[in-house]
C-alpha positions as CSV (number, residue, x, y, z in Angstrom):
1,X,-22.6,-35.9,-38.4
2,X,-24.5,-37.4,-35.9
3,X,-22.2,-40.1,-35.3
4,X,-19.1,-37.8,-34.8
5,X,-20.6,-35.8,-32.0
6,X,-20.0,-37.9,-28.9
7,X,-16.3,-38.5,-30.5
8,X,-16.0,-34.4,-30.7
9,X,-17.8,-33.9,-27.0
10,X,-14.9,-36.4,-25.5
11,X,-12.1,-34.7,-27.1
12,X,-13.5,-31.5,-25.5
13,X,-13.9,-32.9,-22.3
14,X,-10.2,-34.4,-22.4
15,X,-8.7,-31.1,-23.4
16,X,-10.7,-29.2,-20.4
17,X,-9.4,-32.3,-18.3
18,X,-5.8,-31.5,-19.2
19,X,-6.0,-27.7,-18.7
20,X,-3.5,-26.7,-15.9
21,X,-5.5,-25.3,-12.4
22,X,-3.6,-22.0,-12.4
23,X,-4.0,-21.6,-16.5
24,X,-8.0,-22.5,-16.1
25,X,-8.1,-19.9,-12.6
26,X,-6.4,-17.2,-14.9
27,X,-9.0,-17.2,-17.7
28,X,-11.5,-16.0,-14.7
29,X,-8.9,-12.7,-14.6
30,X,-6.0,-10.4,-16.1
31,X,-3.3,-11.9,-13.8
32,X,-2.3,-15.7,-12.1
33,X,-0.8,-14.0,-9.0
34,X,-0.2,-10.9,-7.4
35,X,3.0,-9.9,-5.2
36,X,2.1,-6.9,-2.7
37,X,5.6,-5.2,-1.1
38,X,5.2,-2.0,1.2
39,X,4.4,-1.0,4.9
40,X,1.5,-0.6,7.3
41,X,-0.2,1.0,4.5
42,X,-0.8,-2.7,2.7
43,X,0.4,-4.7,5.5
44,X,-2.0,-7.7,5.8
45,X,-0.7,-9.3,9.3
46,X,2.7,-10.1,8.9
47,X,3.2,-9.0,12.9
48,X,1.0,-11.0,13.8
49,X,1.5,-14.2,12.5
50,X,2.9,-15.6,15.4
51,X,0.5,-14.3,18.1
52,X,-0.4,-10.9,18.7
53,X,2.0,-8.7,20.8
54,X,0.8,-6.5,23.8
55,X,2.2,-3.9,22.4
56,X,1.0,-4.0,19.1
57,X,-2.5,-1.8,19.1
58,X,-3.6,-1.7,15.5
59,X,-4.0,-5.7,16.0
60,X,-6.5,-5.4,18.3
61,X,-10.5,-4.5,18.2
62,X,-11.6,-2.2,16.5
63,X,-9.4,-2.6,13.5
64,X,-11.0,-4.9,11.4
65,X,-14.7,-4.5,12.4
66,X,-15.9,-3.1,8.8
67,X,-15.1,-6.2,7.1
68,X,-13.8,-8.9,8.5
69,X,-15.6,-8.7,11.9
70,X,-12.0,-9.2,14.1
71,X,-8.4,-7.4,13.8
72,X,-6.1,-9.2,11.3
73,X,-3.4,-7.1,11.8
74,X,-4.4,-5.0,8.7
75,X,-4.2,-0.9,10.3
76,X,-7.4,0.0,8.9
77,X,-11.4,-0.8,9.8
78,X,-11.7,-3.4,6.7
79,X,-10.0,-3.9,3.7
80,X,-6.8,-2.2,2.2
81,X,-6.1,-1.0,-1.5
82,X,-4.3,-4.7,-2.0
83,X,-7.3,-6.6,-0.8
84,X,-10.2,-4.7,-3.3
85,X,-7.2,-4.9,-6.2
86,X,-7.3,-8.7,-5.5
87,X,-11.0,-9.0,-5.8
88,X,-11.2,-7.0,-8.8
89,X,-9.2,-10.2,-10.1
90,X,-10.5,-12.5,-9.0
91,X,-7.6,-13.9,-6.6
92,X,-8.0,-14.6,-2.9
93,X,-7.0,-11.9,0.0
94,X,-3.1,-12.4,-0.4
95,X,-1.8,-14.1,2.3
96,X,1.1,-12.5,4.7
97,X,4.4,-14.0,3.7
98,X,5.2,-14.9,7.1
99,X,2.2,-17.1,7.3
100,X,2.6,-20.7,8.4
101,X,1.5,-23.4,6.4
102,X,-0.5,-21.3,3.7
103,X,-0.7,-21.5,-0.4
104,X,1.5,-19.1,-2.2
105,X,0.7,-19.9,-5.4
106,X,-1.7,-16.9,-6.1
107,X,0.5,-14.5,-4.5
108,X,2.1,-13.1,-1.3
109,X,1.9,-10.1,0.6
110,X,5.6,-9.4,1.8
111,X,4.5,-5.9,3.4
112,X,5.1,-5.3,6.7
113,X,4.6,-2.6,9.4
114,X,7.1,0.3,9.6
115,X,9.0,-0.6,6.5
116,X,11.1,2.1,5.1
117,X,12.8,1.8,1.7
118,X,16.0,2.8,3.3
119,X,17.7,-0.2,5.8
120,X,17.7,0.5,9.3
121,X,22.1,1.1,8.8
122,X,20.8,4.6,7.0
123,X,19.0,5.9,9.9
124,X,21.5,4.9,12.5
125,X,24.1,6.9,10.7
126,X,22.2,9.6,10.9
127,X,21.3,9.4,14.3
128,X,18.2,8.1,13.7
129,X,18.3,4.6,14.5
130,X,16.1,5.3,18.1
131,X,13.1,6.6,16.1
132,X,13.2,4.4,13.0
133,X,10.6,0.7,13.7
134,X,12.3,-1.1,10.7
135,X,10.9,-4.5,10.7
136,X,11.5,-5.4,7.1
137,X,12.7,-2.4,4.5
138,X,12.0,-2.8,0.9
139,X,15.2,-4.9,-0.1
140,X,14.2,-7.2,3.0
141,X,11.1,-8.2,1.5
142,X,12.4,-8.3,-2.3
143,X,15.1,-11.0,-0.5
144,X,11.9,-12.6,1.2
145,X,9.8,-13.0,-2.2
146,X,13.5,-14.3,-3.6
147,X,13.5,-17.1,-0.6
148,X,10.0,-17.9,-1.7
149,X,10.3,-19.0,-5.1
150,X,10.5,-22.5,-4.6
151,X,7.5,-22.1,-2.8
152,X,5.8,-20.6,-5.5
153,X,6.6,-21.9,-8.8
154,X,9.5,-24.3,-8.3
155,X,12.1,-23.7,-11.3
156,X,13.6,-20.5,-12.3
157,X,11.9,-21.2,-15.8
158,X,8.7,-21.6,-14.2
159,X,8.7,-18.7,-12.1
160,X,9.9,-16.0,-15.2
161,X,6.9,-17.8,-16.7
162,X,4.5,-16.9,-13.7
163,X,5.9,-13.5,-12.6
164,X,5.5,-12.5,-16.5
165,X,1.6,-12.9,-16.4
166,X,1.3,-11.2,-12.2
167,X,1.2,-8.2,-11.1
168,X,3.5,-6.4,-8.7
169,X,2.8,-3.6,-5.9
170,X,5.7,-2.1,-5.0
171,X,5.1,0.3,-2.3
172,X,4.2,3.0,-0.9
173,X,7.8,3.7,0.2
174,X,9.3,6.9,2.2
175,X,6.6,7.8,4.2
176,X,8.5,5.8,7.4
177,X,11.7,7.3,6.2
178,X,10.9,10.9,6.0
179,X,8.6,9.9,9.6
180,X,11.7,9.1,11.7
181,X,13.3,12.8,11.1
182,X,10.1,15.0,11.1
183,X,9.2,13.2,14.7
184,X,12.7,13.8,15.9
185,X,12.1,17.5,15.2
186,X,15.0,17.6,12.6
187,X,15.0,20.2,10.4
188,X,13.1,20.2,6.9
189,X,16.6,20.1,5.1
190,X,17.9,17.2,6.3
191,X,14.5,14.9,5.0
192,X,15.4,16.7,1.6
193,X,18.3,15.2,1.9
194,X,16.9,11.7,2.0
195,X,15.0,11.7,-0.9
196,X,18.0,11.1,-3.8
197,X,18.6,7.6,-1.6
198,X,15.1,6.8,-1.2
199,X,14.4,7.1,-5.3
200,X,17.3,5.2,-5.7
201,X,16.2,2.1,-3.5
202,X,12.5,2.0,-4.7
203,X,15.0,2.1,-8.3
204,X,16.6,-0.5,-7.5
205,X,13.8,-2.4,-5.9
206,X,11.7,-2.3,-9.4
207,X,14.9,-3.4,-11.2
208,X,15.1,-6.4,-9.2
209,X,11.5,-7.3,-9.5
210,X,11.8,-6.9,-13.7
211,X,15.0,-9.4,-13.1
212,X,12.8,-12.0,-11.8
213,X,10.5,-11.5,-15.0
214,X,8.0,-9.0,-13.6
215,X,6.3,-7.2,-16.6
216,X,3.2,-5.2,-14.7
217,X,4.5,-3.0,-11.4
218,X,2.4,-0.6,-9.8
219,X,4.4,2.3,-7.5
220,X,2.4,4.4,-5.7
221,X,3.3,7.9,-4.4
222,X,3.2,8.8,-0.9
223,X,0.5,10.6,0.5
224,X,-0.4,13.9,1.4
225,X,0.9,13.7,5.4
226,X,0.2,18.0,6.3
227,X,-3.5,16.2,5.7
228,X,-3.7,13.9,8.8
229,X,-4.7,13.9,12.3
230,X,-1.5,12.6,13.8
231,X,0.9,15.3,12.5
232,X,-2.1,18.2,12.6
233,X,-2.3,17.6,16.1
234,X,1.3,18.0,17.1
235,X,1.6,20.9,14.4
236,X,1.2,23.7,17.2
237,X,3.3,22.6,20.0
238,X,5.8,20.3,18.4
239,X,6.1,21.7,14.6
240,X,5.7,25.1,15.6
241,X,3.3,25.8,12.4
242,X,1.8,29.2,12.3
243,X,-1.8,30.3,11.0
244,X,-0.6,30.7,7.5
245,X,0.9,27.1,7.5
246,X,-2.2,26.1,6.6
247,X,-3.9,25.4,3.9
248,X,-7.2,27.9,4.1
249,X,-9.4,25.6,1.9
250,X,-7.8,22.0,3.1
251,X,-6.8,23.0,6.8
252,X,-3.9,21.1,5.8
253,X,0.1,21.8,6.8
254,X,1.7,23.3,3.5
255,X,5.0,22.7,4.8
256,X,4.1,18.6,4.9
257,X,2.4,18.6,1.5
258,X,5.0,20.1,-0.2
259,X,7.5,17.4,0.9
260,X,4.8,14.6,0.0
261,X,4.3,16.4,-3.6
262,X,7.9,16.8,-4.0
263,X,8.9,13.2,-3.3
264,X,5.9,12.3,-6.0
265,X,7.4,14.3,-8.5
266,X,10.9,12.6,-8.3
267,X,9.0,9.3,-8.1
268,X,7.0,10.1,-11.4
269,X,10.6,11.3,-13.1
270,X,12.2,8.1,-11.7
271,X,9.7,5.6,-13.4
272,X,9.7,7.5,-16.7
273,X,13.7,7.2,-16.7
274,X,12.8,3.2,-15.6
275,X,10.5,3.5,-18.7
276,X,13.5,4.2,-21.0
277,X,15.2,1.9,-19.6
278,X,13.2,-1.5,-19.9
279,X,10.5,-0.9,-22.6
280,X,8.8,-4.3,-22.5
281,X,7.9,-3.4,-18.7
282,X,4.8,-1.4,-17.9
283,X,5.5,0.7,-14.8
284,X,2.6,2.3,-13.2
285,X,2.6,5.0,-10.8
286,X,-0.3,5.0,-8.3
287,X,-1.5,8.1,-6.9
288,X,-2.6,7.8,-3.0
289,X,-2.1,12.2,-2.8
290,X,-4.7,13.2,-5.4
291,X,-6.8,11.0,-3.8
292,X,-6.7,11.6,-0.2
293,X,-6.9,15.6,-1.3
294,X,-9.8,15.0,-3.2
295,X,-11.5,13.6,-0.1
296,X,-10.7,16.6,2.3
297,X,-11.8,19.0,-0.6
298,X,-14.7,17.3,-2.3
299,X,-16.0,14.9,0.4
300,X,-19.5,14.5,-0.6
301,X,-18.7,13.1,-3.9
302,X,-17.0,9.7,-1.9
303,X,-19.6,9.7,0.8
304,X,-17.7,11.5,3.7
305,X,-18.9,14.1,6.3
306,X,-17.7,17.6,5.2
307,X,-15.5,18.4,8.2
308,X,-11.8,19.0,9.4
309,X,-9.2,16.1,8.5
310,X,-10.4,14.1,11.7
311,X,-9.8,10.4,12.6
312,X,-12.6,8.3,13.0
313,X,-11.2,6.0,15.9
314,X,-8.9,7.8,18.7
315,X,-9.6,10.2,21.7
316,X,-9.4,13.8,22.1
317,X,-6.2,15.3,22.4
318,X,-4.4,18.1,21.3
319,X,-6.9,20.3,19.0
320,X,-10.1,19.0,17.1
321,X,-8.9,16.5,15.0
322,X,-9.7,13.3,17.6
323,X,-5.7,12.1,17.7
324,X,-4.3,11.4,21.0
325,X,-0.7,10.3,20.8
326,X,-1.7,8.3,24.3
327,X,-4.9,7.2,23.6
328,X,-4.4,6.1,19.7
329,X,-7.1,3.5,18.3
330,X,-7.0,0.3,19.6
331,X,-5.6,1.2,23.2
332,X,-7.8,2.4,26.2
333,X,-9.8,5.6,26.0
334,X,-9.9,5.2,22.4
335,X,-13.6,4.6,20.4
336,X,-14.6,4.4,17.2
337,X,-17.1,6.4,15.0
338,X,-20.7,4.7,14.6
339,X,-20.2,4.8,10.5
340,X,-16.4,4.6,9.6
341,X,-17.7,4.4,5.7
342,X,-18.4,8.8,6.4
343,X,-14.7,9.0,7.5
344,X,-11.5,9.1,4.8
345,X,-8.8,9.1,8.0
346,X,-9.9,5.8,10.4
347,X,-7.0,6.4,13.4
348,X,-5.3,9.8,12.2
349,X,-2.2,7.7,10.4
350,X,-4.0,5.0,7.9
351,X,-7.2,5.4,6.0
352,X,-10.7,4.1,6.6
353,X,-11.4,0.7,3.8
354,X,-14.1,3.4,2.0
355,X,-11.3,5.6,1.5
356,X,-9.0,2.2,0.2
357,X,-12.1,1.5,-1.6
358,X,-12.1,4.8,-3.7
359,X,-8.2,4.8,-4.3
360,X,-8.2,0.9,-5.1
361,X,-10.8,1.7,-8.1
362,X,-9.1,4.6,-9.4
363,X,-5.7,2.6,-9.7
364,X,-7.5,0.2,-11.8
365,X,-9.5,2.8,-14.0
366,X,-6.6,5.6,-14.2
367,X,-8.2,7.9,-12.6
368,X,-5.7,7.7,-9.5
369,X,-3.2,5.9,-11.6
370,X,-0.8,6.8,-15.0
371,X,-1.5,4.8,-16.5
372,X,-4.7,2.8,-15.3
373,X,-3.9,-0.8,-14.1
374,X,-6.7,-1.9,-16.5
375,X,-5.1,-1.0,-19.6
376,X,-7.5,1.0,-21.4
377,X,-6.7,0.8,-25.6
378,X,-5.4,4.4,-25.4
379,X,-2.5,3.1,-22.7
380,X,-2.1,-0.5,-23.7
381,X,1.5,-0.8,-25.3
């Protein structure tokens, strides 16, 4: 036996030698890449890859001073819900798809700033096309990640291959939709109306993704927007919401929540019919609602101060929940908390990277998430 050793040890070593980079990178996690799609919720500096506009205040300090020390165009203090989900696999921040020169191999982060899942044509119909900031809607960046390909894995064959072992992030979409009515002061009715079209293109947008070979897509809900700082303080003057609008445990606006459940609940009845539909896909839906209400309700289990839903970077303004539509985070008069870790809400419209933190795990273990990105053997198929 001693003689065959060596011979065995260089076949070893020859086979290791031959093993692909991306096949020996995947053994280290679950997937090979990961495609992120959505809006400023998961948007990783797709504004600013050019330079950083004048105008453009979540790019500027102090976004970004949790984590990364400097703004990168993400709206939050550090990380986002794409960037922990990465880690958890092992695979580097995704890069904005906009980015010059960088490596798409491992994935691309297509999100973007104001995206809506309905195109900008929708809103101006409506008469909405002043108020909508549509720099990229969700069939935009689905015909982005299609430009890409060659890019990424070179021949249709390959890239089936590929998208079959990533994971896809569709979302969250309809939160800018419903956004451009409710801050023109249209009526409730008419952003009911929306919400048949806006299950139909996040529909649509998973069907094209399971075209291209996608097998794993995450779809989260939207979340719950009677909670936050930047509609709570314009629900008096503007909204016109009453002392029974609000919630007496949450301080939250009813009237908001309800539309942010009731969009979730189509969302979680459109993915079961997607479920029917393509079996050998596993659709997840991704909660951000429960999650941010457990935060307001039961902050001292996640770390945060018990107190009113209140931004941790802005000025005061209109009420006590430290949102000033002139003054937002990032532009003069503005500060930031000492601690942004004891904060859920960072600049009354995005969420603090504790919060992302929190939501990012529960995704992956199920407890935010149906089922749990992490199959568990009670949800693997």
């Amino acid at each position: 036996m001693r003689g065959k050793t060596p011979t065995l040890l260089y076949l070893l070593l020859l086979v290791c030698s031959l093993i692909p980079p991306h096949i020996e990178a995947e053994t280290n996690g679950r997937y090979a890449a990961i495609f992120n799609f959505g809006d400023s919720l998961v948007d990783a500096g797709n504004l600013i890859v050019n330079g950083t506009p004048d105008y453009l205040a979540t790019a500027k300090y102090p976004y970004g001073m949790t984590y990364f020390g400097k703004p990168t165009g993400r709206c939050s203090d550090g990380r986002l819900v794409i960037d922990f989900i990465c880690q958890e696999f092992g695979i580097p921040l995704l890069p904005p798809s906009k980015a010059h020169n960088a490596d798409f191999k491992q994935g691309a982060n297509f999100a973007i700033t104001g995206a809506t899942a309905l195109e900008t044509e929708f809103f101006e119909k409506l008469g909405l096309g002043q108020v909508v900031w549509n720099s990229g809607a969700l069939h935009t960046q689905i015909k982005w990640f299609q430009d890409m390909k060659p890019q990424i894995c070179g021949t249709p064959e390959a890239c089936k291959e590929l998208f079959s072992r990533s994971l896809f992030i569709l979302g969250e979409f309809g939160g800018n939709d419903y956004n451009a009515p409710l801050f023109a002061n249209r009526k409730f009715k008419e952003v009911y109306a929306m919400m048949p079209h806006v299950m139909k293109s996040i529909s649509d947008g998973v069907e094209k993704l399971i075209a291209e070979g996608a097998v794993d897509i995450v779809v989260p809900g939207v979340l719950p927007v009677g909670c936050f700082p930047v509609y709570l303080s314009l629900s008096v003057n503007m909204f016109k919401i009453k002392k029974g609008g609000f919630g007496s445990r949450s301080g939250c606006m009813k009237k908001f929540n309800t539309l942010a459940w009731v969009h979730n609940s189509l969302l979680r009845q459109t993915i079961a019919e997607l479920r029917v539909k393509y079996p050998q896909a596993r659709i997840i839906y991704a909660d951000y609602y429960s999650a941010a209400i457990q935060f307001i309700l039961h902050p001292e289990k996640y770390g945060f101060a018990k107190q009113i839903p209140r931004a941790c970077c802005g000025a005061r303004g209109e009420g006590v929940y430290n949102f000033n539509m002139t003054s937002k985070c990032g532009e003069p008069g503005a500060t930031a908390c000492p601690d942004p870790s004891t904060h859920w809400s960072w600049d009354g419209i995005h969420l603090t990277e504790a919060a992302y933190g929190h939501i990012a795990r529960g995704w992956l273990n199920g407890s935010f998430a149906d089922p749990a990105i992490i199959p568990t053997e009670s949800s693997s198929r």
